[in-house]
Every structure is written in C-alpha cells, then in structure tokens.
N, C-alpha and C positions, 0 to 999 in steps of 0.2 A: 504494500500500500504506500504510494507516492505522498511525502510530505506536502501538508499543504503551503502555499507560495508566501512569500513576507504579505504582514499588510501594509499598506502603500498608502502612507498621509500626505499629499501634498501642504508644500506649505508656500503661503504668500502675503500679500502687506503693500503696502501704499508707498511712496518715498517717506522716507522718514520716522518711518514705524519702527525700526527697531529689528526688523527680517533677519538682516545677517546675523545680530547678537544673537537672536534666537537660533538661529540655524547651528549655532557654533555651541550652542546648551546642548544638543540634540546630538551634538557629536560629540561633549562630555557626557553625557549619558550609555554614551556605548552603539548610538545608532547610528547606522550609514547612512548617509546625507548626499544626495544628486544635486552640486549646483550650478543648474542651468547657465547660469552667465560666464562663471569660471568656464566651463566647457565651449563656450561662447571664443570668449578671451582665448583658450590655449589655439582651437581647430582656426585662430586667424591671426596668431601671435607668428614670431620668427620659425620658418621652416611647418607651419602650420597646413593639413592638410587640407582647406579651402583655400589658402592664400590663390595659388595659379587660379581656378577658376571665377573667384572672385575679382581678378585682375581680369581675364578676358571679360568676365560682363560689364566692367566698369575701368577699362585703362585707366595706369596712373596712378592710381587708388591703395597701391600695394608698396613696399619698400623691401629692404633687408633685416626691417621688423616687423614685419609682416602686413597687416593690414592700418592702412592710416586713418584711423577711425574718424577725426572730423571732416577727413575731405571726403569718405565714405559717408560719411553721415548729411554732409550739407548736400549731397544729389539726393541721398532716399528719403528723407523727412521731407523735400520739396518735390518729390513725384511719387505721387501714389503706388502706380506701376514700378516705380522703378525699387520701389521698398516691397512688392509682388516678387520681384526678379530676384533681389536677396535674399527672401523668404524661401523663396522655391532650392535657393542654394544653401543656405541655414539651417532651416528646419529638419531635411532629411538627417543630414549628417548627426543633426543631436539627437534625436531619435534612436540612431545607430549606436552612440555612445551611452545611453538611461538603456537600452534594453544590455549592453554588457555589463553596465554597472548591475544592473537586475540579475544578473547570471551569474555574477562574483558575491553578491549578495544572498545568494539564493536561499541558502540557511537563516538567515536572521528572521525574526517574529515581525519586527518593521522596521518598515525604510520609508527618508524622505526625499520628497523632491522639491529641494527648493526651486519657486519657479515666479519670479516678479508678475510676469503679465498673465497671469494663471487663468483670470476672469476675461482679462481683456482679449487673449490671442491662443491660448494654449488650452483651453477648457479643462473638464472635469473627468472625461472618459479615462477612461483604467485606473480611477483613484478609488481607494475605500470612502477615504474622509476629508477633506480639508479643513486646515487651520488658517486663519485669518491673525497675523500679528495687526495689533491697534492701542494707539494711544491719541488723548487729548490733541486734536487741532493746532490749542498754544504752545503744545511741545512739539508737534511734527513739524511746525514752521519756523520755531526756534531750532532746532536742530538742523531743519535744511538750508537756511540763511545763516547757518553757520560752517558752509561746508564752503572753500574755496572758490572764487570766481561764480558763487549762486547769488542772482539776483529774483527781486521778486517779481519781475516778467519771467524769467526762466523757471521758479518755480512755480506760478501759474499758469506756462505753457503744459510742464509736465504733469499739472495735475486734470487739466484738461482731455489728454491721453489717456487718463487711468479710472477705472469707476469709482467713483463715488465709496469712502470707508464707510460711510452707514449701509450699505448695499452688500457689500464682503459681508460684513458681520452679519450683514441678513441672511446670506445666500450660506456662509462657513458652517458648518456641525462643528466647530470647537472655535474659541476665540482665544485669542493670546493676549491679555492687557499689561501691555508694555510702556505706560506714562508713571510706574512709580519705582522701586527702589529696581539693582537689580536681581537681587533677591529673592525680591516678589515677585521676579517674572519666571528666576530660575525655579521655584518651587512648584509656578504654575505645568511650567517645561517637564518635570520630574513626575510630576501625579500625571499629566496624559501619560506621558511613557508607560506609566506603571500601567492606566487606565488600558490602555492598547497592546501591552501585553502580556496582558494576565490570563 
C-alpha cells in the first residue's frame, strides 16, 4: 500500500505582509518550503537555464548575469502580450522544478509552496489549503516605504496588481497575523504545523 503524498499548503501575502518571514518559520519547523520566486531568480540568474531563450524573445535583455531584470521588466509591464510571451517561457519551467521539488519531498507529511501571486496568476489547483500571511494596513505601508528606492506611487502601483488583503483572508482556510510581535506569529507558524500534521 502506497504512502499517501505530503499535504500541500500553499502559502501567500500581499507586499509587505511579512511572506518570507513566515516562509523561513516553516522551514525552522522542519518543513520543505517551494519558493517560487527564488526558483524564478536562479532559472534567469548567470548561466541560468531560461536565460538563451529569454534572450531570443526579447534581444538584449540578457547579460553574463543573466537576465536584466529592469530592462526585462520595462517591455512586459508595458505590453500585455509581451508579459503572455514570458509567461509562456516562465511558467512551464517552474512547474518543472515544484513537481521535482515534490519528488524529493515525497516522504514528508507537508510541504509548502510559497507562491506571491497565488490569487492573482497561479491559483489554487493541486493545493490542500492555503495560508494567507496578513497584517494591519499601517504596518504593511510602513514596512514597504521602508524598503529602498519604494515610493508611494510605486507602492500603489503594486498594490493595484494584487487583490485586495481582505479578499485573501476571505478566500484563505488559514490566516497568518503577522502585525504583532514575532513570536506571535512564530507560534501561530508552529500550531498549523502541528494542526496539519497530526
């Protein structure tokens, strides 16, 4: 009789929620942890296996550090299609890397996958449950006007790209409150774990 497969919490969060700290509790807690953007970073970083083809769809755009993120970024954020055309090159390949991480995985009770645009671009299929990290408004915008060269056009652009945090919380089976000590959040970190696999 075949083990049954880990259970699979995605986890996600708005700017400034606090996502990564939490992700990083999850992996003091013993649990393997998928982060999409990391794996994002590496497949377009130096000698990266998107770099070549993301140079043919977009000459220029590429270096001997691999891919140049702003002059990449000011073409696809200003063309619909042309942020289709990265996707269509993006997407498969991480897909490719969460199903090996899932296979290296395969033993454990659960694993997550941290995934920023969860709601927005990557939806909920093949998750058991998702967690929503959230904290207070006046902390998410203190925190992100605290982050180098963020303005508050730039952080009102991005959060127009992202749904709504009352909406996560709505749509999450678990919430993560992450506006008070961090203690309080790692404890909260520690009882799902237990809650999920027990």
């Amino acid at each position: 009789m075949s083990r049954r497969r880990p259970y699979i919490l995605g986890l996600t969060g708005s700017i400034g929620m606090g996502k990564s700290t939490v992700a990083a509790m999850f992996r003091d807690c013993g649990v393997p942890v998928f982060d999409a953007d990391a794996e994002v970073h590496r497949l377009q970083g130096p000698g990266g296996l998107l770099v070549p083809a993301i140079e043919e769809a977009f000459p220029g755009t590429t270096g001997p550090e691999g891919v140049k993120r702003a002059e990449l970024g000011a073409i696809v954020f200003a063309d619909p299609q042309a942020l289709k055309r990265l996707e269509a090159i993006v997407h498969p390949a991480v897909a490719e890397e969460r199903f090996a991480f899932m296979e290296a995985n395969r033993d454990a009770p659960l694993i997550v996958f941290d995934i920023p645009l969860l709601y927005e671009k990557t939806g909920t299929r093949g998750l058991d449950a998702v967690a929503v990290v959230s904290a207070p408004p006046a902390e998410q915008r203190r925190r992100v006007l605290a982050r180098p060269g963020m303005t508050e056009t730039k952080f009102a652009e991005i959060l127009a790209l992202q749904k709504p945090d009352a909406e996560k919380r709505e749509r999450a089976d678990h919430v993560i409150e992450n506006g008070g000590s961090l203690n309080d959040t790692r404890k909260q970190v520690e009882a799902l774990v237990g809650t999920l696999t027990a």
